[in-house]
Backbone as CSV, one residue per row, in Angstrom:
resi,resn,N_x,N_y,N_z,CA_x,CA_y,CA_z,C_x,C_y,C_z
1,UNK,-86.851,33.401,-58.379,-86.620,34.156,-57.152,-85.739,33.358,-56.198
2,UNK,-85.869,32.131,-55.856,-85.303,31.221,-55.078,-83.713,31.449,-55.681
3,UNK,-83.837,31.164,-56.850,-82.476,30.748,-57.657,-81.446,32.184,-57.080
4,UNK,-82.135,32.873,-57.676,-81.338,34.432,-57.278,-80.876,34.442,-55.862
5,UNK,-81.547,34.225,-54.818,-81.061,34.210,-53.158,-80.351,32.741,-53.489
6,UNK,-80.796,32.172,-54.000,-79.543,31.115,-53.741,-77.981,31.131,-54.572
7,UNK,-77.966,31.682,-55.615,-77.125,32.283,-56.834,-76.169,33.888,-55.670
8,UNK,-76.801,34.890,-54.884,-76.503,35.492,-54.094,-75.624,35.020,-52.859
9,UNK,-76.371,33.752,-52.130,-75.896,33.236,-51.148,-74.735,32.546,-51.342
10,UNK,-74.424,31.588,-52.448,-73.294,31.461,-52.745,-72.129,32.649,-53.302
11,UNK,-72.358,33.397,-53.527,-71.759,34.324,-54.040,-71.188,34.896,-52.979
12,UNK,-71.780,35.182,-52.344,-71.226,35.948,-50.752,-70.649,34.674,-50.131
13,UNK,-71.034,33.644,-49.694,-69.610,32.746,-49.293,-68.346,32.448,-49.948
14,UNK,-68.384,32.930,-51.718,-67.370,32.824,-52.298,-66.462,33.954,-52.161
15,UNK,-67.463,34.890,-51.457,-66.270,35.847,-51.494,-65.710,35.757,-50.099
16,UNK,-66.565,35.470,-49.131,-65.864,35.509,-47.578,-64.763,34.496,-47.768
17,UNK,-64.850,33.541,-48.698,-63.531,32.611,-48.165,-62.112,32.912,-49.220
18,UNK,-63.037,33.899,-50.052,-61.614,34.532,-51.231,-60.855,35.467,-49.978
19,UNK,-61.787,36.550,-49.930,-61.439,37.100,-48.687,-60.230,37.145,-47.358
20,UNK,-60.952,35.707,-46.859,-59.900,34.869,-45.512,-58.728,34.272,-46.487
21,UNK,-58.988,33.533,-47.429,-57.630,33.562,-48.128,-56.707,34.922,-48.630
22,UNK,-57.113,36.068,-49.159,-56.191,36.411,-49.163,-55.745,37.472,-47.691
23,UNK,-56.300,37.596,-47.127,-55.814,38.290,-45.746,-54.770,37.423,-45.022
24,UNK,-54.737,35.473,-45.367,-53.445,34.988,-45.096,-52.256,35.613,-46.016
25,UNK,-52.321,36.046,-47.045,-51.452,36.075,-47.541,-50.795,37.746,-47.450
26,UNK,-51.301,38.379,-46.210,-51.011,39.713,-46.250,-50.025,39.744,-45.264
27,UNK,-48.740,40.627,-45.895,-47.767,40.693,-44.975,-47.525,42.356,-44.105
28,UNK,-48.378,42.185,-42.818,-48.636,42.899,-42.095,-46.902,44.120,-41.395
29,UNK,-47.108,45.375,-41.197,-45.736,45.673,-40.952,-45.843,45.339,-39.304
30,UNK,-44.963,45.606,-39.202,-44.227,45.499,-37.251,-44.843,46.638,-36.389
31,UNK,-45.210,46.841,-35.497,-45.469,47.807,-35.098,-44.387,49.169,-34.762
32,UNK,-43.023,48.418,-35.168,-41.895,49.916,-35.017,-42.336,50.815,-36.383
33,UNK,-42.305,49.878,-37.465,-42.725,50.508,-38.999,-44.030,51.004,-38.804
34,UNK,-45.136,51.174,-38.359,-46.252,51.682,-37.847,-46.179,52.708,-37.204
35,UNK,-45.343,52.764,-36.307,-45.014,54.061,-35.042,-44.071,55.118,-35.814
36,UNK,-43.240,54.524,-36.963,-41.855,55.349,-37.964,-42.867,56.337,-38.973
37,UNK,-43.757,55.589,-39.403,-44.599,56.078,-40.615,-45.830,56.695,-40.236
38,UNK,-45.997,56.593,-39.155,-47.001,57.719,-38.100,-46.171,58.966,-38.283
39,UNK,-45.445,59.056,-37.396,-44.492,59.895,-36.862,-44.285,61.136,-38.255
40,UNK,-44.155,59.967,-39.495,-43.279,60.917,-40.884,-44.809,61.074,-41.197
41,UNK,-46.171,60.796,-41.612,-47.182,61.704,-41.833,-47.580,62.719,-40.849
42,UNK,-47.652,62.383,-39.451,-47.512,63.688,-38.715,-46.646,64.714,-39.102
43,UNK,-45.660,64.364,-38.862,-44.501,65.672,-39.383,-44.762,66.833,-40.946
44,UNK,-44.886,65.287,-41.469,-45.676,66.140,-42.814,-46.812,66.891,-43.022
45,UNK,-47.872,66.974,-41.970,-49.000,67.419,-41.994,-48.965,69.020,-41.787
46,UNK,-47.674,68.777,-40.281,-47.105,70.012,-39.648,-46.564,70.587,-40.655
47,UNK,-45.711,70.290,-41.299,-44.508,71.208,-42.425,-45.788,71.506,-43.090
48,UNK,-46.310,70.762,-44.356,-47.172,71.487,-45.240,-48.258,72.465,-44.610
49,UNK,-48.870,71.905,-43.713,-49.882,73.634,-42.789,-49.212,74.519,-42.973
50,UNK,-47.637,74.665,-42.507,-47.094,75.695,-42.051,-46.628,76.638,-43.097
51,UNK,-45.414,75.592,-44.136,-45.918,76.136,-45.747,-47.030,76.486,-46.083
52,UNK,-48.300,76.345,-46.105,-49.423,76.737,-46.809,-49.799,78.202,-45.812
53,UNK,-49.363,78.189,-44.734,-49.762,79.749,-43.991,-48.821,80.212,-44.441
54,UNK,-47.657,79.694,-44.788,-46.967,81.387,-45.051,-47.225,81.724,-46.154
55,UNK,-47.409,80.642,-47.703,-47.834,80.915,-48.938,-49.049,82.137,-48.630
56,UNK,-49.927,81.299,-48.211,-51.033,81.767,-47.873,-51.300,83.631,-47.326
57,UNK,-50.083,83.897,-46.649,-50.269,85.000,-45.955,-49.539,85.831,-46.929
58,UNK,-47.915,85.294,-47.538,-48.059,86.090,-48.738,-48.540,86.636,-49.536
59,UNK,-49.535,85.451,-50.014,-50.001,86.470,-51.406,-51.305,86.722,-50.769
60,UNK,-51.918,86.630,-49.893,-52.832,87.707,-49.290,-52.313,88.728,-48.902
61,UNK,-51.278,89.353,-48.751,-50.853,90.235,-48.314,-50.666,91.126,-50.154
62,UNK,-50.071,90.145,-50.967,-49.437,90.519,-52.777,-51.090,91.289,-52.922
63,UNK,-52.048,90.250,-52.743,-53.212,90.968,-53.340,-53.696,91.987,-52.857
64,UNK,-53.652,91.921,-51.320,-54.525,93.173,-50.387,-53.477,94.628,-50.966
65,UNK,-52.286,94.293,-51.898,-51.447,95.312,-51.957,-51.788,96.232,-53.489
66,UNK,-51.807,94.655,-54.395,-52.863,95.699,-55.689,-54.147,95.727,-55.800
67,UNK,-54.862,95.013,-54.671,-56.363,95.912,-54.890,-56.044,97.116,-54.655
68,UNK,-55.180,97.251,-53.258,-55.343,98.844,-52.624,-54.793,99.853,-53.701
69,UNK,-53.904,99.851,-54.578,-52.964,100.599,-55.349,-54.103,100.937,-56.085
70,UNK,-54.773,99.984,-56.641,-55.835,100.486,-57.794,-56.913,100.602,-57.662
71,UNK,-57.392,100.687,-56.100,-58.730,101.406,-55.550,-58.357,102.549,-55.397
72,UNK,-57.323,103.235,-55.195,-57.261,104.626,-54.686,-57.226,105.863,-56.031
């Protein structure tokens, strides 16, 4: 039992300092490249919604057109 919390406890400091090592080695962007690549998933979020309502309203409209044909 001891062995295990102690076999654990090292284990978890081996990873906090794998960890802090590699977060030095992370090359963080600028905050202009942060604010550029915001900007282009926003935009994209907008375009595809807007594509997907009109898809969307199309063929709800394609279907509401042959249910009705072949309910009547």
């Amino acid at each position: 039992m001891a062995a295990d919390v102690q076999k654990w406890s090292q284990s978890t400091k081996d990873y906090i300092n794998e960890l802090k090592l590699e977060m030095r080695r992370v090359t963080w962007p600028s905050r202009q490249q942060v604010e550029s690549t915001t900007a282009v998933v926003i935009f994209s979020v907008f375009a595809f919604a807007a594509y997907f309502y009109v898809v969307d309203g199309i063929l709800s409209k394609g279907v509401r057109t042959v249910l009705n044909f072949f309910t009547k």
